[in-house]
C-alpha positions as CSV (number, residue, x, y, z in Angstrom):
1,X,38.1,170.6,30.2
2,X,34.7,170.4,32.5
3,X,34.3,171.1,35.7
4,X,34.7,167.8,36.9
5,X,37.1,166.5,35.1
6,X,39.7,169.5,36.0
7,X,38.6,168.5,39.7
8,X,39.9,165.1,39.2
9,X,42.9,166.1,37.4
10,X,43.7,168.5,40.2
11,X,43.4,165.0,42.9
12,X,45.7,163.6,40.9
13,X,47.9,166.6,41.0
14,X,47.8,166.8,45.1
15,X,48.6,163.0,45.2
16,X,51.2,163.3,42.4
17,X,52.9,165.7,45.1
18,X,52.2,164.1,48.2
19,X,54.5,161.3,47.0
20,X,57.0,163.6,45.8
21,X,57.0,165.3,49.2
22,X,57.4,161.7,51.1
23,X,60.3,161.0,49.0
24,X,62.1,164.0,50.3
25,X,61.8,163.0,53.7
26,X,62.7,159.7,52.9
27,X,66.1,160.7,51.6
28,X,66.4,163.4,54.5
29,X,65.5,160.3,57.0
30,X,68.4,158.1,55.3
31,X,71.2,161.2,55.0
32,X,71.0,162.0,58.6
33,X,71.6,158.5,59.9
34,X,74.6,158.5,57.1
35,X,76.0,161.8,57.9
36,X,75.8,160.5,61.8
37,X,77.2,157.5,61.0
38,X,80.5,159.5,58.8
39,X,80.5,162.2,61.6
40,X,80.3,164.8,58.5
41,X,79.0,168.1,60.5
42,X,78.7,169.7,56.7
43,X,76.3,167.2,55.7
44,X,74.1,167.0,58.8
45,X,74.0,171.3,58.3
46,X,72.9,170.8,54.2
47,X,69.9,167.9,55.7
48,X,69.3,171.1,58.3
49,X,69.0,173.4,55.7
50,X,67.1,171.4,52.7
51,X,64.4,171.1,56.2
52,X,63.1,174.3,54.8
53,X,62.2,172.5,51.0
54,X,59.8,170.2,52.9
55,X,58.0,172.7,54.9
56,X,57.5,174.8,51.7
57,X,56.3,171.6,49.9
58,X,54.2,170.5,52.8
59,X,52.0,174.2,53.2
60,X,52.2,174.0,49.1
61,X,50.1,171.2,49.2
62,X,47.7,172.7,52.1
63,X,47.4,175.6,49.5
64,X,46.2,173.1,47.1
65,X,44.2,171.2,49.2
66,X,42.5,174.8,50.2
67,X,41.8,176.0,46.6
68,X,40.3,172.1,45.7
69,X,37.9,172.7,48.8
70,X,36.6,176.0,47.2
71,X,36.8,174.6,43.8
72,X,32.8,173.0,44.0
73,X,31.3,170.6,46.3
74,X,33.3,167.6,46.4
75,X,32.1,164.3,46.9
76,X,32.5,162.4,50.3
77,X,35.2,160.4,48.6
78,X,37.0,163.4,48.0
79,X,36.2,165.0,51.0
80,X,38.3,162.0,52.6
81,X,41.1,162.0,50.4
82,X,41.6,165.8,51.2
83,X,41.3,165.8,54.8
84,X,43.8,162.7,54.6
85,X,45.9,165.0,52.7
86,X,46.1,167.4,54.8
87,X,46.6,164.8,57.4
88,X,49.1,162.9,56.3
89,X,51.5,166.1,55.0
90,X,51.5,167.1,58.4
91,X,53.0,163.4,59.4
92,X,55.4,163.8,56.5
93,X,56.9,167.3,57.4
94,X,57.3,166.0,61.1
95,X,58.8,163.1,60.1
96,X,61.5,165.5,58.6
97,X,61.5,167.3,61.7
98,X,63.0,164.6,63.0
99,X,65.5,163.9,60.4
100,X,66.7,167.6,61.4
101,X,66.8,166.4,64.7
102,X,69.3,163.9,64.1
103,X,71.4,166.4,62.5
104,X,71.4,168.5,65.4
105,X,72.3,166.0,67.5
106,X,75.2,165.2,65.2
107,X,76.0,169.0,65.8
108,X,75.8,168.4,69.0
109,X,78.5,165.8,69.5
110,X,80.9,167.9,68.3
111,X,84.7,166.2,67.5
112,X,83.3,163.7,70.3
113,X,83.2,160.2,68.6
114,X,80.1,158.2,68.4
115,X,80.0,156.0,71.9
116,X,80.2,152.3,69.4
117,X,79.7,151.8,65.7
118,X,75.8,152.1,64.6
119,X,74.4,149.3,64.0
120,X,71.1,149.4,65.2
121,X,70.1,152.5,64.2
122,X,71.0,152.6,60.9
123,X,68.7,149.2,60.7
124,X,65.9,151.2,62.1
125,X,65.9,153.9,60.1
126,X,66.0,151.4,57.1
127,X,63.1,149.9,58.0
128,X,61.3,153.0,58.8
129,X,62.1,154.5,55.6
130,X,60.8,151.3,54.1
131,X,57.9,151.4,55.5
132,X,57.1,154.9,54.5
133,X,57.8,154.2,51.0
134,X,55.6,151.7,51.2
135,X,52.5,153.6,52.8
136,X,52.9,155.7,49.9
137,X,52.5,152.9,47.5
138,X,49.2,151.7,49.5
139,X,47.9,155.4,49.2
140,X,48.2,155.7,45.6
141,X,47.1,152.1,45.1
142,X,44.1,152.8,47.8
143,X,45.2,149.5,49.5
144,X,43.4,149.9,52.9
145,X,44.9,145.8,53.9
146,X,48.6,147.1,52.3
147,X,48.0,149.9,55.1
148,X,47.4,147.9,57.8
149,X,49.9,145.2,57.4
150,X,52.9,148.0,57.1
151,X,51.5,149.6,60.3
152,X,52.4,146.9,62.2
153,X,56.0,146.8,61.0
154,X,56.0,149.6,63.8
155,X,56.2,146.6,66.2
156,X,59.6,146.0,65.1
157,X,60.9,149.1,65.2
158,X,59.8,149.9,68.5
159,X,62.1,146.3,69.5
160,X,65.0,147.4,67.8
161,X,64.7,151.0,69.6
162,X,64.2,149.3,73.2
163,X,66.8,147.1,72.3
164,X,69.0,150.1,71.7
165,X,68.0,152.0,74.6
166,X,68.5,148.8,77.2
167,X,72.4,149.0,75.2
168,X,73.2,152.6,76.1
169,X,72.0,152.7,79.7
170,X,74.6,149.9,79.9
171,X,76.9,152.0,78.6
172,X,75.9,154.6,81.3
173,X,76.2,152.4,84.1
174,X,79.3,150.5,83.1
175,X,81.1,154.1,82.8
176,X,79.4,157.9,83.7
177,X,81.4,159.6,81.1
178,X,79.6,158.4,78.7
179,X,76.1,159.2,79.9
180,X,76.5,162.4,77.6
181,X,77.1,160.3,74.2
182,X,74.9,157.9,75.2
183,X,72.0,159.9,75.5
184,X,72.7,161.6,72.4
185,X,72.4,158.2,70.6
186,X,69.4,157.6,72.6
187,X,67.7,160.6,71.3
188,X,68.3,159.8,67.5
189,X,66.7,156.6,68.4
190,X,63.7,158.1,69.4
191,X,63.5,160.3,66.8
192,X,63.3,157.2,64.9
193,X,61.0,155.4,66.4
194,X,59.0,158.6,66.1
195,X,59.1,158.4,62.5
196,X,57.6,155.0,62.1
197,X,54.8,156.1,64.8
198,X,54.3,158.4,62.0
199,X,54.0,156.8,59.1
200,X,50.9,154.4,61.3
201,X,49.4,157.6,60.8
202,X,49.5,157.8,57.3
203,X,48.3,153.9,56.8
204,X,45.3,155.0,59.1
205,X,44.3,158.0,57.2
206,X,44.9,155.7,53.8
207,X,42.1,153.1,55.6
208,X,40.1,155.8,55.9
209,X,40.3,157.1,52.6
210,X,39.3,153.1,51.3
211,X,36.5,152.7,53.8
212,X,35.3,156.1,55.2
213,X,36.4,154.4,59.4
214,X,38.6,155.6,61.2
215,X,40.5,153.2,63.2
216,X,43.5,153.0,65.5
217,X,45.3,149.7,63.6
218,X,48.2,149.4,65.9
219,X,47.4,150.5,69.2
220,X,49.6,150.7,71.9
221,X,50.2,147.6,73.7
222,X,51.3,149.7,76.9
């Protein structure tokens, strides 16, 4: 195989694995809200512990992305698709950061009981999972307009979190005792609404890969 050709092959590698590395936070995402939801300690401790798979993934690709640098002088094209890369593994493995988060805070709780039934934050972390997947698709597909149009799906994640958050303070003034639980639930809200912040990042960086700007396509409103 030429030079060039192996170059390109390895690109498709890298991308190939930056999927496969979303996916796993996608699944950690959805198994922390569930083990919340089921109050299943066990399972929050095995979404702890699989944490460590995506950080290996995520500095295996950096390794990659490293070697592809040194392999010969890549095109701008390519230049941008690696520094998006590296970019937008970062996001990923913070985004399962988060997921571990939730887990602690289900560790956290205890045999306390959740304050209500979830609701809400199972529906956000649907639709930021969602829209994950989908940034993923528009970064294969180098769909700069895909990008932008998911990134402002953040706008209704951010609602749903507010929405949760005017709830539990509610819940905190109706009745102190359960200003502990409440701010427990509060948290694994934000972690949430932390994710989808994150995944903006990645439909910037996939704009950037398209056209070669960089551009802030859901700035904050506040």
């Amino acid at each position: 195989m030429q030079p060039r050709a192996r170059f390109r092959e390895e690109l498709r590698v890298t991308q190939n694995e930056v999927v496969s590395l979303g996916h796993m936070v996608g699944v950690a995402i959805t198994q922390s809200v569930e083990a919340l939801k089921a109050r299943d300690t066990d399972w929050a401790r095995m979404v702890i512990h699989n944490d460590l798979a995506i950080n290996n993934r995520r500095f295996a690709i950096e390794e990659r992305c490293m070697r592809l640098l040194a392999m010969q002088a890549p095109l701008a094209a390519d230049l941008r698709f690696i520094a998006s890369v590296l970019n937008i593994i970062t996001d990923l493995e913070r985004m399962g950061d988060h997921a571990e988060g939730i887990c602690k805070i289900n560790l956290m709780l205890g045999d306390e009981p959740l304050l209500k039934p979830l609701v809400d934050i199972p529906h956000m972390a649907a639709l930021a999972n969602t829209m994950l997947s989908r940034s993923l698709e528009a970064f294969v597909e180098r769909d700069a307009e895909k990008a932008k149009r998911i990134s402002h799906e953040d706008d209704e994640v951010d609602a749903v979190h507010d929405r949760v958050v005017r709830e539990l303070i509610g819940y905190m003034i109706d009745d102190p005792n359960t200003i502990q639980r409440a701010l427990y639930l509060t948290w694994v809200s934000h972690n949430l609404e932390r994710i989808a912040d994150r995944v903006t990042n990645i439909c910037e960086r996939v704009v950037y890969i398209v056209t070669g700007e960089m551009e802030e396509i859901n700035a904050s409103k506040y």
